[in-house]
Structure formats: C-alpha cells, structure tokens
LOVEXMAR-571668 format. One record per residue: residue in one letter; x, y, z of N, C-alpha, C in turn. Coordinates in Angstrom, 3 decimals. Layout:
residues N
[pt "A" [X Y Z] [X Y Z] [X Y Z]]
...
//
This chain:
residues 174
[pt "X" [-10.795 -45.944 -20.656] [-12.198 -45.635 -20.816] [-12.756 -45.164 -19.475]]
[pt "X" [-13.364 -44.011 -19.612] [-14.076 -43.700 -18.524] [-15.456 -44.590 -18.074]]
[pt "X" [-15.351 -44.523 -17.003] [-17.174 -45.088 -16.481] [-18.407 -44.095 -15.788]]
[pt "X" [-18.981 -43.965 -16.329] [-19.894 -42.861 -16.101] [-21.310 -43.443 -15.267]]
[pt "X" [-21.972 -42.490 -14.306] [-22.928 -42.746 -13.726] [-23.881 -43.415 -14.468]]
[pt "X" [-24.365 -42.850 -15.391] [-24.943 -43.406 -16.579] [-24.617 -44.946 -16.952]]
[pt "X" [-23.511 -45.006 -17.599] [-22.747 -46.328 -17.258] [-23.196 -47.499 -16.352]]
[pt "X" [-23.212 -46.929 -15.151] [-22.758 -47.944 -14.311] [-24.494 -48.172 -13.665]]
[pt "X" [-25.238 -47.176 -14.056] [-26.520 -47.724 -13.780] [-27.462 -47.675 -14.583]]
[pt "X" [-28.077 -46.792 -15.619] [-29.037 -47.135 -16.702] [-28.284 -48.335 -17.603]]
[pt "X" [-27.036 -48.289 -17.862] [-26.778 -49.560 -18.555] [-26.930 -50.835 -18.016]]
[pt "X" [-26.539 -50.885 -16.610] [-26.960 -52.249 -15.747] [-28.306 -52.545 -15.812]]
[pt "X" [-29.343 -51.306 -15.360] [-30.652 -51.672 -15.210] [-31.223 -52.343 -16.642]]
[pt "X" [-30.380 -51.452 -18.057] [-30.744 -52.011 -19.099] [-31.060 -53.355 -19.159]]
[pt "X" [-29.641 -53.931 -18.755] [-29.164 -55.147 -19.703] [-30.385 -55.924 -18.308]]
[pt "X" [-30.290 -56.091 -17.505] [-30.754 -56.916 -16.620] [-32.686 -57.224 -16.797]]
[pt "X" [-33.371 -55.379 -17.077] [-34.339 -55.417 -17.340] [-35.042 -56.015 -18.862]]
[pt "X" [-33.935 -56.128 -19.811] [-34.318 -56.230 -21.025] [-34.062 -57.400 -20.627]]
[pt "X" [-33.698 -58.188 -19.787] [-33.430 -59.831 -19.483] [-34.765 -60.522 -18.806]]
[pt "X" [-35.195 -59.756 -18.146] [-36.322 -60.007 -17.128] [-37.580 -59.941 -18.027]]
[pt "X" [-37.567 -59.146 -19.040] [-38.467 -59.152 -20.299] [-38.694 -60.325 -21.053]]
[pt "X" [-37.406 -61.116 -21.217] [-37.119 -62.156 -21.954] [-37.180 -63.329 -21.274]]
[pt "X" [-37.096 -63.427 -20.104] [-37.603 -64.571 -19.180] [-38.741 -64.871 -18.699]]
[pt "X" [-39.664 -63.544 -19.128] [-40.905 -63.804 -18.678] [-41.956 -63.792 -19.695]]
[pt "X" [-41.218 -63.683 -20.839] [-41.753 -63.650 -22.101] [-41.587 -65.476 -22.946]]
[pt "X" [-40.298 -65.634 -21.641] [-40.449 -67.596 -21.868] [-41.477 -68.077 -21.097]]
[pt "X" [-41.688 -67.445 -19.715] [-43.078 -68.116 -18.852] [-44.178 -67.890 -19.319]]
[pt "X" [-44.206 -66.974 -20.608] [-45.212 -66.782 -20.874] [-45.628 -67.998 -22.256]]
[pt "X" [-44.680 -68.332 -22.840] [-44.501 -69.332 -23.621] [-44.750 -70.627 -23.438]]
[pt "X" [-43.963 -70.995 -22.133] [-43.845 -72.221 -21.379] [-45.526 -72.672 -21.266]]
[pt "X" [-46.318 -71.608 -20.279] [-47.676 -71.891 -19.805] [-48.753 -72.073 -21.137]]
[pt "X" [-48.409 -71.187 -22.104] [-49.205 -71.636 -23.495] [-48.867 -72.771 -24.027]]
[pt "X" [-47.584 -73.458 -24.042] [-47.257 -74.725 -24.338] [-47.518 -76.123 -23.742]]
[pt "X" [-47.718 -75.526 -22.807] [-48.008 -76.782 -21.664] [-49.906 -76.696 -21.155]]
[pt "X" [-50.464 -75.335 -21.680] [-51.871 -75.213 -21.280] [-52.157 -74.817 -20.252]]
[pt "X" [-51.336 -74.319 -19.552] [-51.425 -73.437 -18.052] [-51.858 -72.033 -18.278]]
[pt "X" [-52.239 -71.377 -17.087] [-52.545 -70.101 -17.273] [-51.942 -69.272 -16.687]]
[pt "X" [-50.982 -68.551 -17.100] [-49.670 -67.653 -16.680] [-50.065 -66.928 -15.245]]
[pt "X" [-51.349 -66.314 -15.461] [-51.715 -65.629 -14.242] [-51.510 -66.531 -13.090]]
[pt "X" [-51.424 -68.193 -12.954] [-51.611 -68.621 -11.826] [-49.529 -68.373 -11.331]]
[pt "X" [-48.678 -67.700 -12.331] [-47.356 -67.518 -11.989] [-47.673 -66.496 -10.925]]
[pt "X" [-48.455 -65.644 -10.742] [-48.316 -64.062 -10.234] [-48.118 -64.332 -8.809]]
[pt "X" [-48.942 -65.457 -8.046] [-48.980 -64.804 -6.691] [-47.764 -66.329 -6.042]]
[pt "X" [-46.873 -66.566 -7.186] [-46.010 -67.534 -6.635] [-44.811 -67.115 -5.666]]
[pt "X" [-44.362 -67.869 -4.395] [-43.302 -67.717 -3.710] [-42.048 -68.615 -3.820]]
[pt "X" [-40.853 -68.129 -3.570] [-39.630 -69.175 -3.470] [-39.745 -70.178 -2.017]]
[pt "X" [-40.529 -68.922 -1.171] [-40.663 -69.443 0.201] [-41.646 -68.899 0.650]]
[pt "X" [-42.384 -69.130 1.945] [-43.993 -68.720 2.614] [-43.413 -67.511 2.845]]
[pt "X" [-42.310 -66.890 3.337] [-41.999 -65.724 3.943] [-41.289 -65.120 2.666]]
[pt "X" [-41.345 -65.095 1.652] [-41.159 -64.103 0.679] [-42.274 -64.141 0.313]]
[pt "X" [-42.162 -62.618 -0.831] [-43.179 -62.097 -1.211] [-43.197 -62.623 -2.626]]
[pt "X" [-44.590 -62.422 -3.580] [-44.629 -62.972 -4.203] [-43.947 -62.864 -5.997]]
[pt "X" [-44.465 -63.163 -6.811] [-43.262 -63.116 -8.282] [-44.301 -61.424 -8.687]]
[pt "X" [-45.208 -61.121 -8.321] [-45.684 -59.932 -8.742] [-44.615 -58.500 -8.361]]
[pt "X" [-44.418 -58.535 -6.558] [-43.644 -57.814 -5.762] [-42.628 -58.136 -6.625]]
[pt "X" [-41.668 -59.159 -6.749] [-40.385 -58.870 -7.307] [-40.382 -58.524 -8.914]]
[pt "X" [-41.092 -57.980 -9.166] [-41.250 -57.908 -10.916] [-41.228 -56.355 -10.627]]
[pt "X" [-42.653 -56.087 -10.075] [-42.844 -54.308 -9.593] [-41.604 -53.878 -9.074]]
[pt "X" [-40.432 -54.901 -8.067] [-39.209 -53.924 -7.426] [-38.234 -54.123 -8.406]]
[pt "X" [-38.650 -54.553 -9.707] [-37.082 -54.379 -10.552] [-37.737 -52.864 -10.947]]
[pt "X" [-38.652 -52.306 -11.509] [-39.160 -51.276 -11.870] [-38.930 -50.115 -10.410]]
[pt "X" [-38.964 -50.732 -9.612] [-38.998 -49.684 -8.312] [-37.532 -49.147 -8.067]]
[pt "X" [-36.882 -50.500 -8.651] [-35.352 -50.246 -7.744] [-34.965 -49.947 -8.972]]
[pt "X" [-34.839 -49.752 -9.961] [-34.384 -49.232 -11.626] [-34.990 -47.823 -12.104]]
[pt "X" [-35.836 -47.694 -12.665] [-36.454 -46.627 -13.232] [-36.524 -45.574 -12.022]]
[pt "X" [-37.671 -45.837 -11.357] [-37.722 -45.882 -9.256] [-36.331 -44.992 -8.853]]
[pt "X" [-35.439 -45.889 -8.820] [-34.329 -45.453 -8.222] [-34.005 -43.910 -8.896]]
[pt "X" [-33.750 -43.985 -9.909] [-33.342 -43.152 -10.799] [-34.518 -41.808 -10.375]]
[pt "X" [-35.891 -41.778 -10.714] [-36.875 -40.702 -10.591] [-36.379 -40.376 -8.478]]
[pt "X" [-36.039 -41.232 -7.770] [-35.999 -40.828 -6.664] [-34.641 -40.027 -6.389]]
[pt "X" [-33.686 -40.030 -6.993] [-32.465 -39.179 -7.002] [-32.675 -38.003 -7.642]]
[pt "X" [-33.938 -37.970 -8.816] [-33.901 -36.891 -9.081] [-34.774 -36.156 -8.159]]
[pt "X" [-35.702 -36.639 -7.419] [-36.548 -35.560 -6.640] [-35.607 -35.738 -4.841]]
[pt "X" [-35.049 -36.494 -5.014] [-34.104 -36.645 -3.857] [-35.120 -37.486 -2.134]]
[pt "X" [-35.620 -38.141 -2.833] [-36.247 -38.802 -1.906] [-36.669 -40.170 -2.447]]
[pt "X" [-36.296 -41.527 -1.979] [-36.811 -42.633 -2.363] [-37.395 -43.275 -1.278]]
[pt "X" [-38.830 -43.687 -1.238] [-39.518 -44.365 -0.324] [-39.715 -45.727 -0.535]]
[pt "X" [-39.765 -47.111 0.517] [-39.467 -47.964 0.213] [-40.708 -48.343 -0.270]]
[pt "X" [-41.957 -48.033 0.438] [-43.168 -48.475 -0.375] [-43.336 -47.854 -1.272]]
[pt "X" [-43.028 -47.229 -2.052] [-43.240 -46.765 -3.566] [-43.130 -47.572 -4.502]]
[pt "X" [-43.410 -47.022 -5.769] [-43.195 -48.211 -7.102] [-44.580 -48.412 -7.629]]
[pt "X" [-44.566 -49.138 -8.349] [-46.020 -50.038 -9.123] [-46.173 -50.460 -8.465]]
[pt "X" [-47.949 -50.512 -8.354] [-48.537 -51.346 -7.964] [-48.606 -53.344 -8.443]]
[pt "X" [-48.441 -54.161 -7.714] [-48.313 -55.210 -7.662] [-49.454 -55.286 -8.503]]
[pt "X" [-48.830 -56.346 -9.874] [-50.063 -56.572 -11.116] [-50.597 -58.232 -10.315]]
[pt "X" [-52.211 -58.022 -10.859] [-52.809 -59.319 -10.654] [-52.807 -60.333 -12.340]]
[pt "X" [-52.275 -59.750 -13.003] [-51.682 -60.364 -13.898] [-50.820 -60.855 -14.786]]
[pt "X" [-50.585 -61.872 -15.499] [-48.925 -61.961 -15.997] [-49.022 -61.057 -16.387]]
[pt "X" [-49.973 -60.551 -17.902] [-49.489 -59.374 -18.414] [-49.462 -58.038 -17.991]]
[pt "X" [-50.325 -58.182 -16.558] [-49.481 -56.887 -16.034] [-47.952 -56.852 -15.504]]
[pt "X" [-47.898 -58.355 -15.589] [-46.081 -58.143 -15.273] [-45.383 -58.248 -16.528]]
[pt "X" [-45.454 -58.343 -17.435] [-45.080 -57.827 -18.209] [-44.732 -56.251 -18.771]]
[pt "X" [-46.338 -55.994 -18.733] [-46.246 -54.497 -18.512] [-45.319 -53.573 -17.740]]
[pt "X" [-45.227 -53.210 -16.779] [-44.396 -52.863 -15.889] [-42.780 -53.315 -16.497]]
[pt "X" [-41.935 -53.926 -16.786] [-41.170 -54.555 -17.344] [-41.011 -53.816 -18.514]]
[pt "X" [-41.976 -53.577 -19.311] [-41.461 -53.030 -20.415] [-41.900 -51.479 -20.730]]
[pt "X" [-42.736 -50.479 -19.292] [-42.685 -49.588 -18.765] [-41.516 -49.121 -18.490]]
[pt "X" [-40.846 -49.936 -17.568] [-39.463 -49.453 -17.025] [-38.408 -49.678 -18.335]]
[pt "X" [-38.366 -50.481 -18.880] [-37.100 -50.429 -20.117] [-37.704 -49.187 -21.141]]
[pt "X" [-38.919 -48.863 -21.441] [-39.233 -47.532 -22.033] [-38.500 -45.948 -21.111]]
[pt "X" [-38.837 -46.162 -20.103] [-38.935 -44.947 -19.100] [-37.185 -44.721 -18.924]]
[pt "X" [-36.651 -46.047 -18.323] [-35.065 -46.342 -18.660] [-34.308 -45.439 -20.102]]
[pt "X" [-34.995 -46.534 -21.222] [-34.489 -45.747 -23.015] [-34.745 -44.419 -22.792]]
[pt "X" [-35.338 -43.895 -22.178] [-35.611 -42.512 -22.373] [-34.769 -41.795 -22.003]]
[pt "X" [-34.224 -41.780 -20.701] [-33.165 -40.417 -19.752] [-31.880 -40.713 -20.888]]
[pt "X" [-31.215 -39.707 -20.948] [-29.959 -39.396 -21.114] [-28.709 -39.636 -20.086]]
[pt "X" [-28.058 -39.613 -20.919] [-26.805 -39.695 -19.605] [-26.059 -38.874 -19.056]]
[pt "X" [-26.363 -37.110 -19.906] [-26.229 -35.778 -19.855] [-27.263 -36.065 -18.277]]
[pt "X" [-28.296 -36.131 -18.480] [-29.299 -36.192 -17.232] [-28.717 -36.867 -16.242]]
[pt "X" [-28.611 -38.161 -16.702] [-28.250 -38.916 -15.429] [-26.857 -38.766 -14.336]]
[pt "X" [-25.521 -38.246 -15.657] [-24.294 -37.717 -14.830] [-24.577 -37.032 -14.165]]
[pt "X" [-25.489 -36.131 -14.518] [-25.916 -34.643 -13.963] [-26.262 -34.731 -12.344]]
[pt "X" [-26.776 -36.089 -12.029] [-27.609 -36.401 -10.470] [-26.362 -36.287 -9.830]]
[pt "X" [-24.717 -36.924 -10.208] [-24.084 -37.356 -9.405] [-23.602 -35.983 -8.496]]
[pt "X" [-23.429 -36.368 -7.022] [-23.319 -35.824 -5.811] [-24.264 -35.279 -5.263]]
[pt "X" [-25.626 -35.544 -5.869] [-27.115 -34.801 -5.354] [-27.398 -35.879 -3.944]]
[pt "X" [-27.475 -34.876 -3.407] [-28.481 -35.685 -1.794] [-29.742 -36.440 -2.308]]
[pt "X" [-29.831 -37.676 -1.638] [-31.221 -38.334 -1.610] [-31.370 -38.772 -0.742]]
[pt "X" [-32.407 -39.230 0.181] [-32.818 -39.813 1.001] [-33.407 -40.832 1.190]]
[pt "X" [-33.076 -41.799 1.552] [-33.870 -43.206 1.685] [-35.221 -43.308 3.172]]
[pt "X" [-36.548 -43.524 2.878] [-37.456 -43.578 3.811] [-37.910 -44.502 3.872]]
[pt "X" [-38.008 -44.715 5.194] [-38.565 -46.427 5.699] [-39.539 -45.954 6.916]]
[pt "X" [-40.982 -46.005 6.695] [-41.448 -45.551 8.039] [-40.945 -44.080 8.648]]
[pt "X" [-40.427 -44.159 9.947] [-39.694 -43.067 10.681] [-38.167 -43.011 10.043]]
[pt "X" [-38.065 -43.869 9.637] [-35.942 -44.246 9.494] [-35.857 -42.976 8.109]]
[pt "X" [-34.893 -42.637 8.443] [-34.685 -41.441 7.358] [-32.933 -41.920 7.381]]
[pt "X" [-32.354 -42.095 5.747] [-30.999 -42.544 5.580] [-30.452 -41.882 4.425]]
[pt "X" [-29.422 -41.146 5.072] [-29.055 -39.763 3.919] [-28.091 -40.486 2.620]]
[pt "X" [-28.114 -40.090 1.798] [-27.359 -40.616 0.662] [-26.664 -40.044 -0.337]]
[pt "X" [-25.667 -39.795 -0.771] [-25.077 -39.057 -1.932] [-25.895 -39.619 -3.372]]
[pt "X" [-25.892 -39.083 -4.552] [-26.740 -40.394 -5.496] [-25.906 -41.627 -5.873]]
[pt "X" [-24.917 -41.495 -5.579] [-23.792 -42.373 -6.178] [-24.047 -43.309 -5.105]]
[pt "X" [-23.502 -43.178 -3.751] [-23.984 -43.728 -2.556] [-25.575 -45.003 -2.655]]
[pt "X" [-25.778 -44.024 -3.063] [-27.614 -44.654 -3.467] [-27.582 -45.363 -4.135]]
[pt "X" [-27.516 -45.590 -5.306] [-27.432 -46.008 -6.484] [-26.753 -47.331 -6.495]]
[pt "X" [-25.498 -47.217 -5.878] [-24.522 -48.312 -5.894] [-24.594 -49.397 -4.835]]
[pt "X" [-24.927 -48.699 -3.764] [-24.938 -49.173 -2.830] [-26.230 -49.517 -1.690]]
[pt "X" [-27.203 -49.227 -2.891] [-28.888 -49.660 -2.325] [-29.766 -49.997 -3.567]]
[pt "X" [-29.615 -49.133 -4.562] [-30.434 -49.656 -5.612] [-30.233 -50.506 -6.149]]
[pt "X" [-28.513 -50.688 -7.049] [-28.339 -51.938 -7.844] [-28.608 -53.568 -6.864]]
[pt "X" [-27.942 -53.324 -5.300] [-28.033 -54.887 -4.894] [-29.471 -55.331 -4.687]]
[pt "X" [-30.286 -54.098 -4.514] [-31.884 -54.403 -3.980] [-32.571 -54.839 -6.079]]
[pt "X" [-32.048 -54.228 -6.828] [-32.537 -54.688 -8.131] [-32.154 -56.046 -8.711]]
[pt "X" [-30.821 -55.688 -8.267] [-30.243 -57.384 -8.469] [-30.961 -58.667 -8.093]]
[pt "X" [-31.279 -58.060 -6.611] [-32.090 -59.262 -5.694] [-33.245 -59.749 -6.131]]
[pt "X" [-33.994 -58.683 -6.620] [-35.768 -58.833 -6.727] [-35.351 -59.195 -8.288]]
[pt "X" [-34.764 -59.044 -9.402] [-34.709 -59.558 -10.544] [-34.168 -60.956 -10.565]]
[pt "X" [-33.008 -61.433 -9.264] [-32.846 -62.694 -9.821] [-33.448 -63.711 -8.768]]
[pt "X" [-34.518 -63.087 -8.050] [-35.788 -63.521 -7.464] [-36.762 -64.268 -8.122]]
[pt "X" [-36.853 -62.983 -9.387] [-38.150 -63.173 -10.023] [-37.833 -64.401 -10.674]]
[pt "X" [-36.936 -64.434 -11.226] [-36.028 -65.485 -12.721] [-36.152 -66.937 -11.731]]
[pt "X" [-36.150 -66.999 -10.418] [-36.018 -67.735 -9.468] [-37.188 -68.309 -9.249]]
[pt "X" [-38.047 -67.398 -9.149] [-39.802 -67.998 -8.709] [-40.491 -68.538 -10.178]]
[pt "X" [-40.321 -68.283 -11.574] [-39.826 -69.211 -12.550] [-39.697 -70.459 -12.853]]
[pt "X" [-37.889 -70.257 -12.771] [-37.665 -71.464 -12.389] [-37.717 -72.355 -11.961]]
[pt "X" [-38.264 -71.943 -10.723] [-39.088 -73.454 -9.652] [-40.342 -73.411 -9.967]]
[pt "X" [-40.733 -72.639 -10.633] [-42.182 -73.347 -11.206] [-42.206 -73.882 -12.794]]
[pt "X" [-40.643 -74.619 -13.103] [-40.806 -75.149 -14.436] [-40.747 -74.470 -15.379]]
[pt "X" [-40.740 -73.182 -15.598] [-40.014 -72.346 -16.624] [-38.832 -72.987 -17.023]]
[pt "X" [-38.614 -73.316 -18.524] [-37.345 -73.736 -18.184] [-36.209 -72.481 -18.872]]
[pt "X" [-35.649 -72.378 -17.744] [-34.624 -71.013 -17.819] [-33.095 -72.003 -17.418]]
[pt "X" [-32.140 -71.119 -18.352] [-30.445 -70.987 -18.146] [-30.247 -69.718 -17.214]]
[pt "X" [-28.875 -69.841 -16.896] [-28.079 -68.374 -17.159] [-28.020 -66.919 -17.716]]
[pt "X" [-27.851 -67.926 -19.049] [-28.580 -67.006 -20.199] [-29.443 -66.064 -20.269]]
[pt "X" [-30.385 -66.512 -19.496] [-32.001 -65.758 -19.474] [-31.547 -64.282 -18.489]]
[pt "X" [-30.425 -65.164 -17.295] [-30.550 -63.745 -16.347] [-29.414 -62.551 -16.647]]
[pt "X" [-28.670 -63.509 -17.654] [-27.804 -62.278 -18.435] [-28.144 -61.498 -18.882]]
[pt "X" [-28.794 -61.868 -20.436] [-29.011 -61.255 -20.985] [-28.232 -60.716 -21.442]]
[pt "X" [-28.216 -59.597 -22.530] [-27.297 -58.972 -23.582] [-26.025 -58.249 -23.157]]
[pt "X" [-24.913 -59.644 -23.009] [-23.253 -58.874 -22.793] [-23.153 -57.788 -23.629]]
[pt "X" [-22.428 -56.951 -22.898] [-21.626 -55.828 -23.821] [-20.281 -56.239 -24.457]]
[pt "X" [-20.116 -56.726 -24.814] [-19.262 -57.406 -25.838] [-18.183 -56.238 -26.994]]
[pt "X" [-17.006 -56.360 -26.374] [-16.131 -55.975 -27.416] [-16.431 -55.626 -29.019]]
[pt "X" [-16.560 -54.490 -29.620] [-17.119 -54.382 -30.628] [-16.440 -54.527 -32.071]]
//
C-alpha cells in the first residue's frame, strides 16, 4: 500500500481533530452535569507559563487546516490562525471549522503541494521548507502538542477523559 501526502496528513489531522471534538464535547457535558460553566474552561493553564486551553484549541486549527492553507500559499506565520475564542463554544467552533475545512480538500489537491517551497515566519527568522519537510516535521509535532495539551488542560480540570478520547477513530482493518 502506498502512503500518500494526503494520507499521512489530512488523515492524521482527521482522526485527531474529530477527537478533540469529542473531548470537548465531554467538557462540555461534564460542566452541565456538575453545574459549572464551561466558559470558566477557556482561560485554563497546565502551568502559569503555558498558554491557555483557548490558544491550544485555535493551534490544532492553526497547525491542521493552517498548515495545509500555508503550503498552499507557501508561507506559514507563527502568529496566524483563529483568533483565541472567549468561549467554550467558540472552542468548539473552531474545532469543527477545521474538521469542515479539513473534509473538504482532496487528496488530488493535497498530493499536488508535495515538493512546493514554504516558508516558516517567526518575527525576522525566515525557515525554508519543502511541504513534506513542513508538514512532517513542524506541523504534525506542533498539532500533536497543542491537541494533547488541550485534552490535558481538561483533564486536570476534572473532565473525566481516557485514552480513548485522544485517539479517537482507529483506522482499523476493514
């Protein structure tokens, strides 16, 4: 079986984002069950020096969907992305923005990026990238991070989450 660009990243961002949907669709459960008010999840940290569960919700959308629109115009900036929601259901939103925007590209499209130049911008720092380069080796670990961040800032606030939650839907032998 071949593995295709497509493959190896709208399907990852899939499964992970349609997970992050479902975990926050339990915090959203949890706080109605218990009489809390979800919004007080938004401006939560793991630590004083991280940022908060809003930022890591907006960088699964930044570093997923994000990633993807920045290979195609060949420039990804690190402050880009959604704006940080002041509410759960704007984190929600965003979440199920990006799994729409995600369902959408093709994989005709997406093979199509591979060997396109992109550029990563930080301030002055300019960091050249093949898309494959990019993709593999800046987008998925930076999406990885801020998604099993988010599932993280959660969890320590009593969500009660498994594994499970940050899986989400194996591809499973058919």
């Amino acid at each position: 079986m071949t593995i295709s660009l497509y493959d190896i990243t709208v399907g990852q961002y899939l499964q992970t984002v349609d997970a992050a949907a479902g975990f926050l669709e339990r915090g959203l459960k949890h706080c109605t069950d218990e009489g809390a008010n979800p919004d007080d999840l938004v401006g939560k940290r793991l630590a004083g020096d991280m940022l908060p569960l809003s930022f890591q919700v907006s960088s699964i959308a930044h570093h997923s969907i994000g990633a993807i629109e920045a290979v195609q115009a060949g420039v990804f900036q690190a402050t880009g992305g959604p704006a940080m929601p002041e509410t759960y259901a704007g984190l929600i939103k965003i979440v199920a923005d990006a799994q729409a925007a995600l369902r959408a590209l093709t994989p005709d499209a997406v093979n199509a990026l591979a060997g396109k130049d992109v550029t990563f911008e930080f301030g002055p720092t300019k960091m050249p990238f093949t898309a494959e380069g990019f993709l593999l080796s800046f987008s998925l670990p930076n999406f990885y991070f801020h998604a099993s961040t988010a599932y993280d800032v959660l969890r320590a606030n009593g969500v009660p989450l498994g594994k499970r939650y940050f899986l989400g839907q194996l591809k499973l032998k058919g």
